[in-house]
Backbone bond lengths (Angstrom), bond angles and torsions (degrees), N, CA, C in turn:
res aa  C-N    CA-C-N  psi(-1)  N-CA   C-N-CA  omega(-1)  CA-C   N-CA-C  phi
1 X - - - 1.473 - - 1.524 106.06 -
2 X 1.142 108.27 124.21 1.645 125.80 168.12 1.727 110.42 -31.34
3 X 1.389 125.56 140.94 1.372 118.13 160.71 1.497 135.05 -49.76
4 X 1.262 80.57 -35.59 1.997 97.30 -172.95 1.697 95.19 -79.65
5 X 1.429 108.55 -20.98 1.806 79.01 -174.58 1.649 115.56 -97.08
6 X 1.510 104.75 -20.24 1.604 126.39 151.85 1.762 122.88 -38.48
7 X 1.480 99.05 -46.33 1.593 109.65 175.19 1.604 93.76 -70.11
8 X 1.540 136.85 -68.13 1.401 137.90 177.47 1.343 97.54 -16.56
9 X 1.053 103.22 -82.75 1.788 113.84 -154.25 1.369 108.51 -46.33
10 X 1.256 118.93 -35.16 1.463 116.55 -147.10 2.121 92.59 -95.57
11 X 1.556 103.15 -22.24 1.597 111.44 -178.94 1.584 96.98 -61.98
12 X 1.383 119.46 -46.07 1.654 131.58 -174.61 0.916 84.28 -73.00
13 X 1.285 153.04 -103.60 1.460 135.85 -164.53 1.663 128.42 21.12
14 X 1.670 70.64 -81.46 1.991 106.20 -170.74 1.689 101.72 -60.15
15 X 1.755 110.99 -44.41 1.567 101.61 -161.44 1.860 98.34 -80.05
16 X 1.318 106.41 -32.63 1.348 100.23 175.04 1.544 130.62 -53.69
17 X 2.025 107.71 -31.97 1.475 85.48 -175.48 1.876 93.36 -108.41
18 X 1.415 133.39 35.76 1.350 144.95 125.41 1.319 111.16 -58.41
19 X 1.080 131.39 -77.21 1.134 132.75 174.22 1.929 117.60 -22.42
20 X 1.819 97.44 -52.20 1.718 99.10 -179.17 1.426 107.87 -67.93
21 X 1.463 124.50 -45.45 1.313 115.08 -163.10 1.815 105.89 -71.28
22 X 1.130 114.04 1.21 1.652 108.15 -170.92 1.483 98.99 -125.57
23 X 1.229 143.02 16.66 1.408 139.14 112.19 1.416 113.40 45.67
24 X 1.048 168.55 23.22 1.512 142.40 -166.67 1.719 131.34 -13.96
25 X 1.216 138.95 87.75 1.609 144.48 -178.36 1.364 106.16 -19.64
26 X 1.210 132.34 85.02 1.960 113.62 148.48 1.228 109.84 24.45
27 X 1.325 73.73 124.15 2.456 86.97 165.97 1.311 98.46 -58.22
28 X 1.911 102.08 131.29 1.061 96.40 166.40 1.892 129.84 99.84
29 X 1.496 95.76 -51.57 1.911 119.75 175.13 1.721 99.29 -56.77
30 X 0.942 120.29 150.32 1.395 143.67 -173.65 1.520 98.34 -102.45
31 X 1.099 139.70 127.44 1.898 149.49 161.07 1.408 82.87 -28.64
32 X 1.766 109.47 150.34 1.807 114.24 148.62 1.420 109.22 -63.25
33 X 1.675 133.80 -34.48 0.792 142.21 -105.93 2.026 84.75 -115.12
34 X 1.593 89.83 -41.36 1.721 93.09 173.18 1.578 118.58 -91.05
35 X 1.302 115.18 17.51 1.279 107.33 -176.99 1.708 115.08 -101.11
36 X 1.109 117.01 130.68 1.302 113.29 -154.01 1.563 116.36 -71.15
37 X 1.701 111.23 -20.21 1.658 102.37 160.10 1.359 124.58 -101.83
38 X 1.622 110.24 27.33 1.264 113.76 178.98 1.674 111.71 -120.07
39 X 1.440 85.53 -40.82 1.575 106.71 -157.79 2.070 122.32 -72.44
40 X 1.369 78.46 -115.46 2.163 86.60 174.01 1.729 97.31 -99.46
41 X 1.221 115.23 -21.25 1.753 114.65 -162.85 1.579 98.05 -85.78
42 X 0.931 148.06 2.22 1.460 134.32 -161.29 1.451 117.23 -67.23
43 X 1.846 113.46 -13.35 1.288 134.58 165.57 1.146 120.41 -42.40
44 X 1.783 96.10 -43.80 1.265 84.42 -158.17 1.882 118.10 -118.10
45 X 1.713 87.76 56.34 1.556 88.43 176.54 1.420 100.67 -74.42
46 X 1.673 111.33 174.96 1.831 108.56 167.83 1.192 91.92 -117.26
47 X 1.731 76.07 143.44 1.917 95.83 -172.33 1.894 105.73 -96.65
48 X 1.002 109.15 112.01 1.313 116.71 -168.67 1.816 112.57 -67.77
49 X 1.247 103.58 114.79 1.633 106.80 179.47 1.335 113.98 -104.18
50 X 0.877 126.64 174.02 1.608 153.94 -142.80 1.922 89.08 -102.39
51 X 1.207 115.02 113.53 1.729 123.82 159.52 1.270 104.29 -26.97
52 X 1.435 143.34 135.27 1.481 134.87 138.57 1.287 118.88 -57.16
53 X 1.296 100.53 124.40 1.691 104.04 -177.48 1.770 102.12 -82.83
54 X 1.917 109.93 126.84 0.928 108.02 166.24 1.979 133.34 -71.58
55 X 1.021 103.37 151.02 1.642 87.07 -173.90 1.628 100.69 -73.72
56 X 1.757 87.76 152.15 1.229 83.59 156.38 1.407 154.82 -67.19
57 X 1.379 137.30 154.11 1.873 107.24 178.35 1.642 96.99 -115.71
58 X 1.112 82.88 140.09 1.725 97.35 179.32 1.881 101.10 -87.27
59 X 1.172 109.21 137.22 1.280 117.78 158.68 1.523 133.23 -41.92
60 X 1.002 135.87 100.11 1.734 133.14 176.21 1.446 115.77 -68.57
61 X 1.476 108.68 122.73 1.632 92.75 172.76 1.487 82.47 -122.25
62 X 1.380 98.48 171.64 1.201 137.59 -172.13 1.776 106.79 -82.04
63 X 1.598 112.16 99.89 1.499 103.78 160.19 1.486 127.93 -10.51
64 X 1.548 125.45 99.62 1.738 95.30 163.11 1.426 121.74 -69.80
65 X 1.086 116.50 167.18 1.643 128.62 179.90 1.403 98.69 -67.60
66 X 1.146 106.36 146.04 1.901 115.59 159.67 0.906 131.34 -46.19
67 X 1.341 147.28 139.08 1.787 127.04 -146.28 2.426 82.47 -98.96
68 X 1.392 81.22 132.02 1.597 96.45 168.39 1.616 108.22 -58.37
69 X 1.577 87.16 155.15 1.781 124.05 -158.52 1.862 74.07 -40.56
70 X 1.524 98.00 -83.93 1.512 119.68 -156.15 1.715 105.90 -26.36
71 X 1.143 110.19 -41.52 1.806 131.92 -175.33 1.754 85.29 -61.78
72 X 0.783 107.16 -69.73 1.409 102.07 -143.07 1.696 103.77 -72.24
73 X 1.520 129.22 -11.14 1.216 138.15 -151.32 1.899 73.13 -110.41
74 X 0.920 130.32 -76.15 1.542 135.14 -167.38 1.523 99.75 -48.44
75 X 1.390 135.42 -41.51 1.399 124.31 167.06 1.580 114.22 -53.71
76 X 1.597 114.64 -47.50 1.429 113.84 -164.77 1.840 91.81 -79.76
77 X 1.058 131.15 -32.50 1.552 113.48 164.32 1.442 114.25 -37.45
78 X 1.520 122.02 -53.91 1.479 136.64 -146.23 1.674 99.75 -74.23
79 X 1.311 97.02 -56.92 1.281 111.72 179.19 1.666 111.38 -53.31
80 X 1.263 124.92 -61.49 1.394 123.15 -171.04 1.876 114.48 -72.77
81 X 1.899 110.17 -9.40 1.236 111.53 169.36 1.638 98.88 -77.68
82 X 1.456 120.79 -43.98 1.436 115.73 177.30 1.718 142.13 -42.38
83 X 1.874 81.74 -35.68 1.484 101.88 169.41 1.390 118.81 -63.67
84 X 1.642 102.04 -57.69 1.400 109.07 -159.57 1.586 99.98 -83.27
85 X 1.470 131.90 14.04 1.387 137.30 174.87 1.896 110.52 -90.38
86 X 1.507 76.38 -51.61 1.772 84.88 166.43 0.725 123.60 -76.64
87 X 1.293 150.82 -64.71 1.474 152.08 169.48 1.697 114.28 -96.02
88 X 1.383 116.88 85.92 1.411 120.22 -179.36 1.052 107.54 -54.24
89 X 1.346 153.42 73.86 1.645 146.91 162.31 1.843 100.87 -73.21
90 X 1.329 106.88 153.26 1.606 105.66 150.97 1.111 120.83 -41.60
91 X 1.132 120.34 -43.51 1.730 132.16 -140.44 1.574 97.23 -92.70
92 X 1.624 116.70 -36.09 1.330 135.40 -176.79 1.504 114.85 -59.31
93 X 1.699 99.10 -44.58 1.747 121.57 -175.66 1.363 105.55 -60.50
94 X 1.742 88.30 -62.53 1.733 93.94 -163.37 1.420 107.72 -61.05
95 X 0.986 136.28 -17.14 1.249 123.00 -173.34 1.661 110.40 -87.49
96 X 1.035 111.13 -39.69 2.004 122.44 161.66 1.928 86.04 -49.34
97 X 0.896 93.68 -87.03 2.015 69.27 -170.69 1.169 139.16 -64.07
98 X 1.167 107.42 11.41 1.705 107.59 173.43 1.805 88.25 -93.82
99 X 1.539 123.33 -34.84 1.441 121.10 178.08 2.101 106.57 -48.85
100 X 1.535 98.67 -46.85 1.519 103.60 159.64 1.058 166.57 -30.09
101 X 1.442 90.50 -61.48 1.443 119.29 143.63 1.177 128.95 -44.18
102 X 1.914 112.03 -52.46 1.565 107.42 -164.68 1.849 102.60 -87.32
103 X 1.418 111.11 -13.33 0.946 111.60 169.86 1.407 124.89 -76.74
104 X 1.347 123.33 -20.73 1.532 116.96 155.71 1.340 111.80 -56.78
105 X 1.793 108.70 -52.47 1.449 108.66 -166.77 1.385 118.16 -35.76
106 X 0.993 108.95 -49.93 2.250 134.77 -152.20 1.740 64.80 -78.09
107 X 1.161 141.62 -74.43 1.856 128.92 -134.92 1.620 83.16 -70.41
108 X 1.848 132.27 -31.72 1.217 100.43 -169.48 1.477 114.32 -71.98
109 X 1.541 116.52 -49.27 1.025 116.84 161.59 1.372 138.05 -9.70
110 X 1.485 112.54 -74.51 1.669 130.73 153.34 1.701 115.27 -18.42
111 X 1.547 107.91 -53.22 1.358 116.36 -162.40 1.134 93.15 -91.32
112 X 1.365 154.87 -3.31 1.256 137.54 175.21 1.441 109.48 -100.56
113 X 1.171 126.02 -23.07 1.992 141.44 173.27 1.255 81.91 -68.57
114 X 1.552 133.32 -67.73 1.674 129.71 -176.10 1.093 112.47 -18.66
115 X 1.873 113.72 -78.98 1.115 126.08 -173.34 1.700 127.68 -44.42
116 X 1.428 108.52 -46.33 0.963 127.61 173.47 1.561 124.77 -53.98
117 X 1.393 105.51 -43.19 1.766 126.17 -167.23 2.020 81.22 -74.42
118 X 1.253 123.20 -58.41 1.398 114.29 -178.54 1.446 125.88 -58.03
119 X 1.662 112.41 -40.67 0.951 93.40 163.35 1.951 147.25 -71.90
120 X 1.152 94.03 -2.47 1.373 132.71 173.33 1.591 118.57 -71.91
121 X 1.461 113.71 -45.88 1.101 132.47 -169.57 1.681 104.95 -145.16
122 X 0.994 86.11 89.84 2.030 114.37 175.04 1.614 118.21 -71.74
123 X 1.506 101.84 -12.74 1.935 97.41 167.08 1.322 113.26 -87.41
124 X 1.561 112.22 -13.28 1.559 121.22 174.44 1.618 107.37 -57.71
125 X 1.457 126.31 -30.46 1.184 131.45 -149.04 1.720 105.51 -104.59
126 X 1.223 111.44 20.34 1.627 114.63 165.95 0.782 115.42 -88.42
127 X 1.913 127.23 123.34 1.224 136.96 -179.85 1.409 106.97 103.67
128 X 1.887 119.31 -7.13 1.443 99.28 -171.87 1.770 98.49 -115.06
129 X 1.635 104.69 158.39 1.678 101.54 -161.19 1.834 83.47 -102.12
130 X 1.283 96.85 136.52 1.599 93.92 -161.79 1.617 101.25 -121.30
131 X 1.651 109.02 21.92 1.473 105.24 -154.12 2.024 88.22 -159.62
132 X 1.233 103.42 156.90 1.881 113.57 163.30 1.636 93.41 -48.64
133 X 1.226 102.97 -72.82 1.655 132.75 -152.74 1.547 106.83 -53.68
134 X 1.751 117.12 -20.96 1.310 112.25 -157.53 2.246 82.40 -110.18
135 X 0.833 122.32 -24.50 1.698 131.92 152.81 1.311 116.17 -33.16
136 X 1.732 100.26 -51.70 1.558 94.24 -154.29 1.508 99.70 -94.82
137 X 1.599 118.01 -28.76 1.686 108.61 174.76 1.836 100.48 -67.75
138 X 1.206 124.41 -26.04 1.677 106.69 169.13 0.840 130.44 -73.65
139 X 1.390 123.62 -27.49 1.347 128.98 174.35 1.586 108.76 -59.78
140 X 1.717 105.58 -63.70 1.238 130.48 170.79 1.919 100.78 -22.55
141 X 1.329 97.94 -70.74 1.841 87.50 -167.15 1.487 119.67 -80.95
142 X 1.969 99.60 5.33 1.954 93.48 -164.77 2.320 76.54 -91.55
143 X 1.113 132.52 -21.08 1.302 104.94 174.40 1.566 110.15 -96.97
144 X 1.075 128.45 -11.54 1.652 108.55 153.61 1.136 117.53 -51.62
145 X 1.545 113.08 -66.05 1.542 101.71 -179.87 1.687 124.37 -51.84
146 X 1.061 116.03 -13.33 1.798 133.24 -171.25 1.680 87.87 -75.48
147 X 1.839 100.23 -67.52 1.466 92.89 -165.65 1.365 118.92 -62.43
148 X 1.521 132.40 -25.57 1.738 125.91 176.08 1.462 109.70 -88.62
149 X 0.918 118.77 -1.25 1.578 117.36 151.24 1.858 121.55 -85.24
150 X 1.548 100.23 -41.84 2.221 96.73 150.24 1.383 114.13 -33.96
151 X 2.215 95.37 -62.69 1.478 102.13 -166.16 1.620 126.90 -35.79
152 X 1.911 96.88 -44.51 1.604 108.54 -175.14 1.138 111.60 -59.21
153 X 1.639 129.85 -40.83 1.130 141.41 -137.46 1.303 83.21 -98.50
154 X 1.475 135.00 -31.98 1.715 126.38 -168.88 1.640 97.61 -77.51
155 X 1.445 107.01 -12.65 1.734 95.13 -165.41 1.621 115.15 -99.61
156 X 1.443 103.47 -4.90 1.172 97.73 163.02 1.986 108.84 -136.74
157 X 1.023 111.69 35.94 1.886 112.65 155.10 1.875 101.23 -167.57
158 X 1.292 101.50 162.25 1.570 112.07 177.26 1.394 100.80 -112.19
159 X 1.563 117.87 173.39 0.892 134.01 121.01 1.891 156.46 -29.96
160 X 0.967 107.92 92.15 1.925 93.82 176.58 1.506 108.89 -108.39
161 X 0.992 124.13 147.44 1.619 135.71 -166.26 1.594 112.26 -134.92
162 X 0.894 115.10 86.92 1.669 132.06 174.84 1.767 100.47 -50.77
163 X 0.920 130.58 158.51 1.636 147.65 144.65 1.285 114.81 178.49
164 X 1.519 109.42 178.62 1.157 128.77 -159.43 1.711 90.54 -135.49
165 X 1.729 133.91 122.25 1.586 112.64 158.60 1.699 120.79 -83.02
166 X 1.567 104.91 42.38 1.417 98.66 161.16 1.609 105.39 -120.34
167 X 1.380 129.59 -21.31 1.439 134.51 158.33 1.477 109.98 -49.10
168 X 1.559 106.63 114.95 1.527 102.96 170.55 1.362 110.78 -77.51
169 X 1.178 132.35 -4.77 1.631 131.64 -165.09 2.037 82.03 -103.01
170 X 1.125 123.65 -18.02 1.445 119.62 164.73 1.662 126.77 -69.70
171 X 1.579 93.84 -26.50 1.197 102.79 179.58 1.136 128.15 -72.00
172 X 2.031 96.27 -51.43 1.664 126.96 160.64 1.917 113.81 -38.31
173 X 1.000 83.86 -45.32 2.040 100.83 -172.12 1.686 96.53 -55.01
174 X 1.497 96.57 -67.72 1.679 97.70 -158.98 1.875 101.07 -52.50
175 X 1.284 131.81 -3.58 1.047 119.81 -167.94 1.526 117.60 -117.87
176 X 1.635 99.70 -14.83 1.653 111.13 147.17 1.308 110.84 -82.67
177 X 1.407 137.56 -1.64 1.455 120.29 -168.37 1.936 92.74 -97.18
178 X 1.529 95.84 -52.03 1.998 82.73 162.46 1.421 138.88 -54.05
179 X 1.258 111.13 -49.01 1.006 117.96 171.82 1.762 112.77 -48.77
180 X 1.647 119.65 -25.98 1.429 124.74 176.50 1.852 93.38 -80.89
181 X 1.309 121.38 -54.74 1.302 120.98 177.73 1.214 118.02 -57.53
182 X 1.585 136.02 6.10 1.385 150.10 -178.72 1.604 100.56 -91.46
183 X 1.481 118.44 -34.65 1.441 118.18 -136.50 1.775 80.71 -131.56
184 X 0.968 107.26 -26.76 1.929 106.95 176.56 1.509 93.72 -135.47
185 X 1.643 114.26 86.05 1.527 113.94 165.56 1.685 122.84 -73.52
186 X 1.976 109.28 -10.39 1.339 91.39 -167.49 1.428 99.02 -85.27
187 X 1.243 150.29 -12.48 1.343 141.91 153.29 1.630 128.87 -15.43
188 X 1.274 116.80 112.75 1.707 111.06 166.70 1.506 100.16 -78.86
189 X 1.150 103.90 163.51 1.689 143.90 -179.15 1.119 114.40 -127.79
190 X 1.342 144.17 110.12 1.483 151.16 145.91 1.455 119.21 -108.58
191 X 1.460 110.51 92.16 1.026 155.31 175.56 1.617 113.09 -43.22
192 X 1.300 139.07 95.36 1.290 119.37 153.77 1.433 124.30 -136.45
193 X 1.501 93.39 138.34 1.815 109.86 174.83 2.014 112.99 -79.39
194 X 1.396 80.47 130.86 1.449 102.65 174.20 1.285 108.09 -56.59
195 X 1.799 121.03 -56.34 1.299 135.93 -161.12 1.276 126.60 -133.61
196 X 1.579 93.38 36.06 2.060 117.08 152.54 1.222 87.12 70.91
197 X 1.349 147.68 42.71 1.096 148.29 166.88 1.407 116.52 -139.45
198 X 1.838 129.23 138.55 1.597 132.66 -166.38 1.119 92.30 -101.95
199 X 1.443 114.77 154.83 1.493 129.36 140.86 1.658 113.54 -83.03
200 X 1.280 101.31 166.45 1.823 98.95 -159.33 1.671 94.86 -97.49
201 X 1.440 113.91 21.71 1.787 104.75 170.16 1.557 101.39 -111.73
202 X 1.596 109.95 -15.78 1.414 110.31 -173.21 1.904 102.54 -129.72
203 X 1.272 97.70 60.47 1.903 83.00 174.41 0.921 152.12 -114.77
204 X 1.443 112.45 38.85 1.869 134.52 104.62 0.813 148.96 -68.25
205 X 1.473 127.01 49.78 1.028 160.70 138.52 1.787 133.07 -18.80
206 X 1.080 132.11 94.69 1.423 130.25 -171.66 1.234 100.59 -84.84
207 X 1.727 94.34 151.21 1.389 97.08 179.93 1.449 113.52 -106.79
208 X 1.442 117.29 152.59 1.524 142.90 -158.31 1.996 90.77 -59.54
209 X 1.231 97.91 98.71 1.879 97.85 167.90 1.606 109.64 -111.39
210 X 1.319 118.65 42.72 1.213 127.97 173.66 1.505 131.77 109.16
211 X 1.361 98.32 -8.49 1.420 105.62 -172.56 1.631 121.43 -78.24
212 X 1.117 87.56 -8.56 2.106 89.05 -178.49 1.301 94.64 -113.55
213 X 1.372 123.36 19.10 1.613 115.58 143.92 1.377 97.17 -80.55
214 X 1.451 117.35 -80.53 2.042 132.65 -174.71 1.553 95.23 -5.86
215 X 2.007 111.34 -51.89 1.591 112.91 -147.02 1.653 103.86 -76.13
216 X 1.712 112.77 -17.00 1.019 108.79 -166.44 1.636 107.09 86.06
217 X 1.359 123.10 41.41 1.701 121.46 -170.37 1.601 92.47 -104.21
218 X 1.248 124.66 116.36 1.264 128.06 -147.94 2.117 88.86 -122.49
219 X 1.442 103.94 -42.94 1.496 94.64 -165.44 1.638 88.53 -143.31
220 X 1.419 110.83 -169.67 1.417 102.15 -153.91 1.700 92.78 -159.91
221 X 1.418 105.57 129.18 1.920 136.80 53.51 1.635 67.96 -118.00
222 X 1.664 77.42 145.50 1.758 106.22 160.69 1.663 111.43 -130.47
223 X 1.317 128.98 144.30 1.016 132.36 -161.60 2.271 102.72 -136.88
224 X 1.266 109.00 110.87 1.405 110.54 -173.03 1.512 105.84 -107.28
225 X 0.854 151.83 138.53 1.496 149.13 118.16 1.448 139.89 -44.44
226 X 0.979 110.53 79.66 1.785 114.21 -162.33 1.875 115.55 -99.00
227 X 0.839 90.07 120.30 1.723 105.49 154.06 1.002 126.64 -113.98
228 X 1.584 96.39 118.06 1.608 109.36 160.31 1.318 138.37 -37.78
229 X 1.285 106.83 132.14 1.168 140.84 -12.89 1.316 155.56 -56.55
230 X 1.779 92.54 -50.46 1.628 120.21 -161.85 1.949 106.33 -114.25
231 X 1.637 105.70 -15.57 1.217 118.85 -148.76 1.981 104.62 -72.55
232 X 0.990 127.01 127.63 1.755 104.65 178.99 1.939 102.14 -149.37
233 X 1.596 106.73 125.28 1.270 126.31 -174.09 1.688 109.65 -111.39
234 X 1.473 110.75 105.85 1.346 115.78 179.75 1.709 116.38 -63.72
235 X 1.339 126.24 100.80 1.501 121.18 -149.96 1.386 83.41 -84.35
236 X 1.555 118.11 -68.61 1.243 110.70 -168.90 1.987 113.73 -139.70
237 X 1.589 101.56 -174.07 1.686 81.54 176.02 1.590 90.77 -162.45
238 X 1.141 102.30 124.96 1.805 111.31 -160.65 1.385 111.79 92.99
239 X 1.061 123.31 165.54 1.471 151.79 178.72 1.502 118.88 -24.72
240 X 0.921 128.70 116.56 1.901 119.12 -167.46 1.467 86.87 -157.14
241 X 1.760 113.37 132.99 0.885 135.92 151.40 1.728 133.70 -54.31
242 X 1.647 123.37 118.63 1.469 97.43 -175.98 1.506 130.47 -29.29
243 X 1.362 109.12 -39.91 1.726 129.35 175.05 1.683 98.29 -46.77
244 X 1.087 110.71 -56.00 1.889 120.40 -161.18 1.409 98.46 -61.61
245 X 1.480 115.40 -46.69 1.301 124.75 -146.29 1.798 100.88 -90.75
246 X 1.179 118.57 -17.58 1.142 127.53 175.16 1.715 102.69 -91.25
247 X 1.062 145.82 -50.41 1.378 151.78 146.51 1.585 109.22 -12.82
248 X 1.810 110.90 -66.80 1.585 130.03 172.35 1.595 98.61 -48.95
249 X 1.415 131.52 -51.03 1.316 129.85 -169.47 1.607 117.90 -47.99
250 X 1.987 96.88 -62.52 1.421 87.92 174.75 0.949 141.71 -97.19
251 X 1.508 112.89 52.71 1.599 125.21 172.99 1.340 99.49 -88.66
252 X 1.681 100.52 -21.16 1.530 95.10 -164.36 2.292 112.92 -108.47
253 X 1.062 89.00 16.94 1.518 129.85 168.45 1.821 106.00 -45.07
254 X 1.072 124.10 -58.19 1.611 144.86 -157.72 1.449 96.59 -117.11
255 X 0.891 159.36 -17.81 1.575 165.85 -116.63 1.507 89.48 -121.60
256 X 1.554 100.75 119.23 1.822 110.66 156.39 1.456 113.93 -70.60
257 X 1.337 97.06 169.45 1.593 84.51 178.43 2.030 110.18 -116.72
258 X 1.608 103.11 20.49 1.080 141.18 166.51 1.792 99.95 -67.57
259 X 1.289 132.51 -45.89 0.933 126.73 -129.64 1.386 83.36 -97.61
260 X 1.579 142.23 -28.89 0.861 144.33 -131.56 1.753 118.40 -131.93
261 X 1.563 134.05 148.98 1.204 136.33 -173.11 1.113 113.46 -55.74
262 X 1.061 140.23 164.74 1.620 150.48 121.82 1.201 139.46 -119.83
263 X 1.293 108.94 -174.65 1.646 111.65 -162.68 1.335 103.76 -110.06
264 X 1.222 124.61 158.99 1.820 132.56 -161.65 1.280 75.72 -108.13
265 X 1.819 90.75 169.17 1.407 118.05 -177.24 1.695 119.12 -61.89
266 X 1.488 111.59 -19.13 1.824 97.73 156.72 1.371 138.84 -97.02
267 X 1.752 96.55 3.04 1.412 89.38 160.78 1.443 118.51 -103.49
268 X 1.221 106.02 -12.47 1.899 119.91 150.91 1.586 111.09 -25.59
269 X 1.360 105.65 -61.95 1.240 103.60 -169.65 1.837 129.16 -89.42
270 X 1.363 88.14 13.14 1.747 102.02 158.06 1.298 116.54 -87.39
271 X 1.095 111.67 -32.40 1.646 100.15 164.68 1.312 113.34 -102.77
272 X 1.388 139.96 31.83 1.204 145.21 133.03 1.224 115.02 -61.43
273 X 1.351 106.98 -37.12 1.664 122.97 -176.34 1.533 114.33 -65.89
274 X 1.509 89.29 -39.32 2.236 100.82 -177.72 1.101 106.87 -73.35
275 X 1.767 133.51 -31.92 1.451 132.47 177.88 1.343 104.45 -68.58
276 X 1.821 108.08 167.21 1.140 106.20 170.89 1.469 95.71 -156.08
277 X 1.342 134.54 153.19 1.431 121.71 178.15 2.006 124.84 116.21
278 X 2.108 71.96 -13.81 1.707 80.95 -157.58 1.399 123.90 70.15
279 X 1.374 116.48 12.76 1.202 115.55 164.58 1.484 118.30 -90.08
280 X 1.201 126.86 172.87 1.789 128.14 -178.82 1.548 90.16 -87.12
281 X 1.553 137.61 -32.35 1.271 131.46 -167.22 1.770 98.66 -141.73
282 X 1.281 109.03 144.41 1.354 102.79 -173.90 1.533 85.06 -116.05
283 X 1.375 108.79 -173.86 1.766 136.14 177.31 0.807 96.96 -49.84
284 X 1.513 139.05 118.23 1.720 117.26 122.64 1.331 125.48 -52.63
């Protein structure tokens, strides 16, 4: 082959594979070269990591205190009565009373620092009866004041006394309720029998015309506190000692009469029915 046609061929050659590498991109197509998972950017994918796990926090509590002497001496009592309850051994006992023992000791102990700290300090000792003699003037004025506080309470409400004379605890009653009317005479008494029958401490006695249904008097001895007119305080119901029943009284000592129920104008007039005299309270 000729030179000149060798140079030809080889010029077509060269412009032909110029021609391939300079191509124009598709309408539209993006370079490989600019595409960021093909191209120069492939750096810069993000590499996805794992969250840091925060630690956990544990909750803080607050130290409790050491359980006190007394705590801890009253447990080891409990415990060594438990032992020697369940299994009575010698060994079980004696040791519950030697716990006994030291536990008197420590209370004698205690009571003798007592004594001492008072006698030491004499403003400690107001209010305490340190003598027979200093007992009996307190006693002396804590039931005066008891009884003129009854007195008030007798001057404005009475007594009503429910029974039955087939209840022996009715029988018992009517003879603590005198014996209270012995020792607090300014008190009225209005007396009534369930079953048209007196006891021989109360025998004027009215009889039941409906009113210890109204009161709700269900069983018997019943004992009410009433003020006139309409006003009525269930003191007690069963058996009460003069002592009890005087105790029951002055709760009701300070007591408005605001605080408390009453009865409408027809049960008003059941105990209009029990008076007699035109008085609000007749004789016992």
């Amino acid at each position: 082959m000729p030179i000149v046609e060798k140079v030809k061929l080889f010029m077509a050659l060269l412009l032909s594979s110029v021609f391939f590498f300079h191509l124009p991109p598709a309408m539209g197509a993006e370079p490989w070269w600019d595409r960021g998972d093909q191209g120069w950017f492939f750096y810069h994918e993000k590499i996805e990591t794992e969250p840091e796990s925060k630690p956990e926090i544990m909750p803080v509590y607050p130290e409790s205190p050491p359980p006190l002497f007394s705590e801890i001496m009253k447990k080891r009592g409990e415990e060594l009565l438990s032992q020697a309850m369940e299994n009575p051994t010698s060994e079980k006992v004696k040791a519950y009373m030697d716990h006994n023992q030291q536990m008197m000791a420590l209370s004698r102990n205690f009571s003798l620092i007592w004594q001492r700290v008072l006698m030491s300090n004499p403003e400690l000792l107001s209010g305490l009866l340190t003598s027979d003699a200093d007992k009996d003037i307190y006693y002396r004025q804590s039931a005066e004041s008891k009884k003129e506080a009854l007195r008030k309470l007798a001057a404005q409400a009475g007594l009503f006394f429910f029974y039955d004379t087939t209840c022996p605890y009715c029988v018992r009653q009517a003879k603590h309720l005198k014996t209270f009317l012995d020792e607090y005479p300014f008190f009225i008494v209005k007396s009534v029998t369930m079953n048209g029958e007196s006891l021989p401490e109360f025998p004027e006695a009215a009889l039941d015309n409906g009113i210890a249904a109204r009161l709700g008097v269900t069983s018997h001895p019943a004992i009410f506190l009433a003020y006139p007119p309409d006003r009525f305080e269930r003191v007690a119901t069963g058996l009460v000692t003069p002592g009890e029943l005087r105790d029951k009284l002055l709760l009701y000592t300070g007591q408005s009469s605001e605080d408390s129920p009453h009865l409408d104008t027809k049960e008003t007039s059941f105990l209009d029915a029990l008076n007699s005299g035109g008085n609000p309270w007749s004789d016992r």
